[in-house]
N, C-alpha and C positions, 0 to 999 in steps of 0.2 A: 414492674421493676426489673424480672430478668429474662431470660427468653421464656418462649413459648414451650408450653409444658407439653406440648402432640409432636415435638422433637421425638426420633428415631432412636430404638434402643440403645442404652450404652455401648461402645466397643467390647469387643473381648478380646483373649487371650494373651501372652506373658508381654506386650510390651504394654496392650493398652492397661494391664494390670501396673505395671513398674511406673509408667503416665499417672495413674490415680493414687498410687500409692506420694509419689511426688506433689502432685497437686495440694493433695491433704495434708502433707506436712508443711509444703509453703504456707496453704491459707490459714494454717495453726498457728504458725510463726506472727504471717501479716495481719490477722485478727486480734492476738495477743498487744503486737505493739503499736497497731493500727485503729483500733476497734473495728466496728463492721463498715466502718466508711472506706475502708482499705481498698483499693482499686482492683477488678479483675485482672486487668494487664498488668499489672504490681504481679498481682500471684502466679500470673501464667510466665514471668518471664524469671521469678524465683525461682518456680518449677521447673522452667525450662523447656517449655512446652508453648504453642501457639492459644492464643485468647481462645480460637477456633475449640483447638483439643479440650478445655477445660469447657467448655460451655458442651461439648458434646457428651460427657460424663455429668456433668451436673446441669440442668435445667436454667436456674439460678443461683443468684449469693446466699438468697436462705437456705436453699437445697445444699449447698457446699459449708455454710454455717452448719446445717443439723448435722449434717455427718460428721465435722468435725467435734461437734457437741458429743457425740454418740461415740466416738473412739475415744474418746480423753476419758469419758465414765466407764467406758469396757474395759479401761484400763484398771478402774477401781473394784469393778465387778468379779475381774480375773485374779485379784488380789482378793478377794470376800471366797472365792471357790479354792484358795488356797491355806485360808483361815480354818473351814469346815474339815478341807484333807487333813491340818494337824489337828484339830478334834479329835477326829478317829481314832489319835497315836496315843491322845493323854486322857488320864480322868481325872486331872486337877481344872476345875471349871473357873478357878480364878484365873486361872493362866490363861485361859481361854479366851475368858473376859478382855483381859490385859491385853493379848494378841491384836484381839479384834477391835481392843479400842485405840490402840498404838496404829494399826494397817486401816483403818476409818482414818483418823489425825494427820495419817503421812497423806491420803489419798485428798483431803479435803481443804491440805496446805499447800503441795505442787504448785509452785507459784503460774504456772501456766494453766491449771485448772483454776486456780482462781480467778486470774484475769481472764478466764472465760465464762467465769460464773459472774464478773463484777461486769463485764460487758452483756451477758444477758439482762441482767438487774436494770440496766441505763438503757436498754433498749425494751423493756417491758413494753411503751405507750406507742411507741412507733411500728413495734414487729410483735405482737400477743404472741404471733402463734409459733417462734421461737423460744419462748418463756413456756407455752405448752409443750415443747419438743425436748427443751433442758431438765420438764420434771417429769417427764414418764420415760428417757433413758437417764436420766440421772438420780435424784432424790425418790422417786419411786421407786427404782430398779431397788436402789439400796435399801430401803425399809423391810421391800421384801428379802432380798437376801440377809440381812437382818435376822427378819420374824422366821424364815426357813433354819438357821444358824438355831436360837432360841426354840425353836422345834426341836433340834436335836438334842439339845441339853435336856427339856424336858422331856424326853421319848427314855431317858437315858437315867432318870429321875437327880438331875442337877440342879434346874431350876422348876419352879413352881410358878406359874404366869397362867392364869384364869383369861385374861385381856393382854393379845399378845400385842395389837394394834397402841394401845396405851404404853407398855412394854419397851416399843424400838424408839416411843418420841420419850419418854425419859432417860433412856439410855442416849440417847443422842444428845439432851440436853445435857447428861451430867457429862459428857467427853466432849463431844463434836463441836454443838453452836457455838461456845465463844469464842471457837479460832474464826468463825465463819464473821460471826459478828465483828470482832477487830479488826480483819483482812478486808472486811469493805469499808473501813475506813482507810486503808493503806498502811496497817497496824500489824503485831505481831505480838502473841503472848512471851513471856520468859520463856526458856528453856525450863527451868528448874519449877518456875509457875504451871508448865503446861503439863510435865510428871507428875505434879502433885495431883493437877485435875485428873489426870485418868487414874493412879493409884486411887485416890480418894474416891470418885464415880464408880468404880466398880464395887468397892468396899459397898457405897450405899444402896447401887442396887442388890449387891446380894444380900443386906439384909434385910430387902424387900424382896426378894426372891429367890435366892437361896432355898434349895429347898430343905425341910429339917432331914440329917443325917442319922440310921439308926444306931443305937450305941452296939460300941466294939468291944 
């Protein structure tokens, strides 16, 4: 389906870097409102660059898919590594909670990560090894940033979690899945509905986790 993968290393240096850096956000753009049927020549001439240049950076469209798959979650990864630095600053672990499940919420609604998550979903039967590539830099990435997060709290003695792997999928449950769940339908919780789920979520996991506080 796209060129031959024993193509000659990518270009380097600052322009062909300013070229990939373009390419990636056109084909973010034309994947979003195109789904993966979005034309090469569509993205190379967004980019503003020749079919040639784009094909000489990227192999193929899947290859040009994953990465863009892979920066749209770095994007959420780099928000998860900035949840941990305010850990650092507080020892209120509900806030923390709150933090994380607010910066999870914003990260997993971006309406351009979703249409990139609802277009992997639709392209599961045709492209597998896309839907391989969207959960081990995506939903993978996260659990473990997550379960590393949840390490800190209980290194810290804030939370108490035996089964940290059970841990990140209830905590995801009680905040995350049902924006994820109503956003592939074309849906969107309340604002005031979507507050409550994470106040309340956190509430329940900490009194499943929570660790006991000694008296003051």
């Amino acid at each position: 389906m796209g060129k031959d993968s024993t193509r000659t290393a990518p270009p380097t240096g600052k322009r062909a870097e300013r070229n990939r850096q373009a390419i990636v956000a056109a084909a973010r753009e034309m994947f979003t409102r195109d789904g993966f049927d979005a034309g090469m020549d569509l993205i190379a001439a967004r980019a503003g660059v020749s079919k040639v240049t784009v094909y000489n950076h990227f192999g193929s469209k899947e290859e040009l898919f994953t990465e863009v798959i892979g920066l749209a979650m770095g994007e959420a990864h780099a928000t998860m590594a900035q949840v941990r630095t305010l850990l650092a600053e507080t020892g209120d672990v509900r806030q923390a909670l709150l933090h994380t499940a607010r910066a999870l919420v914003s990260a997993a609604t971006d309406p351009s990560r979703m249409a990139l998550r609802n277009l992997v979903t639709g392209e599961l039967r045709r492209f597998p090894e896309l839907a391989q590539a969207y959960r081990e830099r995506g939903p993978a990435r996260s659990a473990h940033d997550l379960g590393a997060l949840f390490g800190d709290l209980g290194a810290r003695g804030q939370l108490d979690i035996a089964d940290v792997e059970l841990a990140v999928l209830q905590f995801f449950s009680l905040t995350v899945y049902p924006h994820l769940i109503t956003g592939s339908i074309g849906a969107a919780l309340r604002p005031d509905l979507a507050d409550r789920l994470i106040t309340d979520g956190v509430e329940t996991f900490l009194r499943r986790y929570g660790a006991a506080q000694p008296p003051t």
